[in-house]
C-alpha positions in Angstrom: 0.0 0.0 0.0 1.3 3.4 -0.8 0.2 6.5 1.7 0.9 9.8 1.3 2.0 12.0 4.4 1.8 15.7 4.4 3.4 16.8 7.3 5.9 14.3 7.4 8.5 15.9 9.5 6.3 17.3 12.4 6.2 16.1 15.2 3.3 13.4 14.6 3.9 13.2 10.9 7.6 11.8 11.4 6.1 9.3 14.2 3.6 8.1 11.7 5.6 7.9 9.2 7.7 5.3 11.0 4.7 3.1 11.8 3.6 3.0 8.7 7.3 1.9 7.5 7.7 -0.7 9.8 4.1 -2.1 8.7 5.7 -2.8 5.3 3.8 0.2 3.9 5.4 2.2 0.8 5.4 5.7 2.3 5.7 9.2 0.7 6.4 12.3 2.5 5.5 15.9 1.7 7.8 18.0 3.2 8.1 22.1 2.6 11.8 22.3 2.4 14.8 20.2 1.8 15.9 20.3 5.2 13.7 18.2 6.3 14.1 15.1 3.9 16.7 13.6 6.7 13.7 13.2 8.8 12.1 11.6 6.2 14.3 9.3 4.8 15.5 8.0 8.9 11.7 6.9 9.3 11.5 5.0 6.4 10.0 7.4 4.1 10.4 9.1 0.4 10.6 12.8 1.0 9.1 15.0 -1.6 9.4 18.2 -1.7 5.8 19.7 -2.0 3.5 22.7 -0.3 0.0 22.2 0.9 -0.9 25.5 -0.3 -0.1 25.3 -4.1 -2.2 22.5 -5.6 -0.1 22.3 -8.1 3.0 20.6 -5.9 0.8 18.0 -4.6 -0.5 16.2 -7.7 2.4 14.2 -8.8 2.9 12.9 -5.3 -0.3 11.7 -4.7 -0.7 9.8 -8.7 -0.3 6.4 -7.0 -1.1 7.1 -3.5 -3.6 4.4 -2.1 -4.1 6.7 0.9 -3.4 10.3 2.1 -3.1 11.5 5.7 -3.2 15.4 6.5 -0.9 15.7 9.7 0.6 19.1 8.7 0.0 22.1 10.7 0.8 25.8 10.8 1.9 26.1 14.4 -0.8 28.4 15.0 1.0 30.8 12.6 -1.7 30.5 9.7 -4.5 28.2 10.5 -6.7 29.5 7.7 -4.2 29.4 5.0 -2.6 25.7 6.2 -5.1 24.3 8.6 -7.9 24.8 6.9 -7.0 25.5 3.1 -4.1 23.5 2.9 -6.5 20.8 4.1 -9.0 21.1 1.9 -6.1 21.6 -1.2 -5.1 18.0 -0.2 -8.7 16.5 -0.3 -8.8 17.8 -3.3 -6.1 16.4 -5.2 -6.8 13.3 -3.5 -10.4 13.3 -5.2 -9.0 14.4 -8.2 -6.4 11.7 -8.3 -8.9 8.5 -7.1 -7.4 8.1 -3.4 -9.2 5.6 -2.0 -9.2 6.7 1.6 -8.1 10.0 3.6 -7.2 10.3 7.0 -7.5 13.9 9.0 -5.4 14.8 11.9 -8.0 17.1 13.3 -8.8 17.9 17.2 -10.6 17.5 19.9 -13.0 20.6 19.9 -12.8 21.4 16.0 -15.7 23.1 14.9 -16.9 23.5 18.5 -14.7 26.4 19.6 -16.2 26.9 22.7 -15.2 23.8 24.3 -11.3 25.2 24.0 -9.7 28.0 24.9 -9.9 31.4 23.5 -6.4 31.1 22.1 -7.4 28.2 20.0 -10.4 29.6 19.0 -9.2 30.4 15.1 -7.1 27.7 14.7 -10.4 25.4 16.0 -12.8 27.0 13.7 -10.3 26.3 10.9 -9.7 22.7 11.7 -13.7 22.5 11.7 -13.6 24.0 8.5 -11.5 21.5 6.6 -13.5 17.8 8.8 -16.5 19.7 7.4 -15.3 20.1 3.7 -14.1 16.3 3.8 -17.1 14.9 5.4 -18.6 16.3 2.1 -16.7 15.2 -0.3 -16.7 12.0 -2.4 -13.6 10.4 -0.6 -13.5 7.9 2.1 -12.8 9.2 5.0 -11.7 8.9 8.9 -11.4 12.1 10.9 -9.1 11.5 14.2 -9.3 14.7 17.0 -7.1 13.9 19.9 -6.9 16.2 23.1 -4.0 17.8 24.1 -0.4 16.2 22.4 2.4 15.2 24.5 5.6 13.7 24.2 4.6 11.2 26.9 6.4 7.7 25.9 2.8 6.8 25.2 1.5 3.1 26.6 -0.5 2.4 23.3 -3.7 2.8 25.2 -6.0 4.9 24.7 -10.3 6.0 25.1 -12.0 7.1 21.8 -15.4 8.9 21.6 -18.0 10.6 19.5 -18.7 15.0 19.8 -18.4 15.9 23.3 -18.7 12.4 24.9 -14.9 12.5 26.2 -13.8 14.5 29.1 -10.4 17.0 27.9 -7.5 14.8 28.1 -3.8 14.3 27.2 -2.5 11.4 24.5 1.3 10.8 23.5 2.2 11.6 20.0 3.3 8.1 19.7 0.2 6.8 20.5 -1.5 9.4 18.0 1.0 8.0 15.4 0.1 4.9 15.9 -4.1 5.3 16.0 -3.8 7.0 12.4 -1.2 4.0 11.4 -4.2 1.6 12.2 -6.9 4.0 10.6 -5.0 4.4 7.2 -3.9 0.4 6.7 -7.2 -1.1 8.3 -9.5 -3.2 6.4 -13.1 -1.5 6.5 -12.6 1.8 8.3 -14.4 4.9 6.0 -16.9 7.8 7.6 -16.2 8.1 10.6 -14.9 10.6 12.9 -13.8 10.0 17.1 -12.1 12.0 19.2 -9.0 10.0 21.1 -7.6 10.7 24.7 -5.3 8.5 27.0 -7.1 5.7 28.4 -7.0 2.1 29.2 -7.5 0.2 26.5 -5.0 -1.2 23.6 -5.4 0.7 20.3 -6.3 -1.9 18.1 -9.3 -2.9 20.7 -10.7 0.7 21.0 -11.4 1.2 17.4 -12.8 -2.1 16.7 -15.9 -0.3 16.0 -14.7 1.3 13.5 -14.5 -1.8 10.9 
């Protein structure tokens, strides 16, 4: 299987990518500059050099891509322009290209502002935004929205949930990593959205629901 990862380098991006290479998985990953491809290549991916905001970099990556996951981010630095139209830029090509399935890094409070904080209000409206314009399109899809990231060791447990049903949590990037792994490669995942906090129960286990 061949998946695309924009965001390959960042800080959830390069842990995914890993997991997907040690799964066997042929694994491409957008990368905005050239510094980066180290990262890259010392996960176990292809670096390509492409930018979320200019269609026009992304279509030749994603010509054989089975499945794409969106796990760039801005940083908070331009959450309409990244976030949200970068995003949608991606969903697009994948349509364009016949992706089979696409995977969204969102988070836990996207589209429902007022369940975060005021400083995260923009960049939450924006992630909204883009689950919104994917849960419309034509593309299969599964939307992930974990709570807060840390760089816990992770325990490969974790609690999933649907809107507001989860109380605000932590989850290791690791384990992140690894819950989008699963929802990219498994057999029979496709429209369906969770959030994902720490919990107590093996990854695999908690989204059995899912198939």
């Amino acid at each position: 299987m061949q998946i695309v990862v924009a965001g390959a380098a960042g800080a959830v991006g390069n842990k995914l990518v890993s997991e997907l290479a040690s799964g066997g998985h042929s694994v491409v990953g957008l990368v905005h500059s050239q510094d980066k491809f180290t990262q890259v290549e010392e996960a176990g991916g292809m670096p390509v050099l492409a930018d979320v905001t200019d269609k026009s970099t992304l279509e030749d990556p994603l010509s054989d891509a089975d499945v794409v996951v969106f796990a760039a981010g801005s940083g908070g630095n331009a959450v309409d322009e990244v976030d949200r139209d970068g995003a949608i830029n991606l969903i697009d090509v994948a349509n364009e290209q016949g992706v089979d399935r696409f995977v969204m890094l969102s988070s836990m409070a996207a589209g429902e502002p007022e369940r975060g904080p005021d400083s995260l209000r923009d960049y939450l409206v924006a992630k909204g935004e883009a689950d919104d314009y994917l849960q419309s399109s034509d593309i299969e899809y599964v939307i992930v929205k974990p709570a807060s990231l840390t760089d816990d060791g992770g325990a490969g447990e974790i609690q999933v949930g649907a809107g507001d049903s989860l109380p605000s949590g932590k989850i290791a990037r690791s384990d992140v990593a690894k819950t989008l792994s699963f929802c990219a490669t498994a057999e029979g995942i496709r429209d369906i959205t969770f959030e994902v906090i720490e919990g107590d129960e093996p990854i695999t286990d908690a989204l059995a629901f899912t198939a």
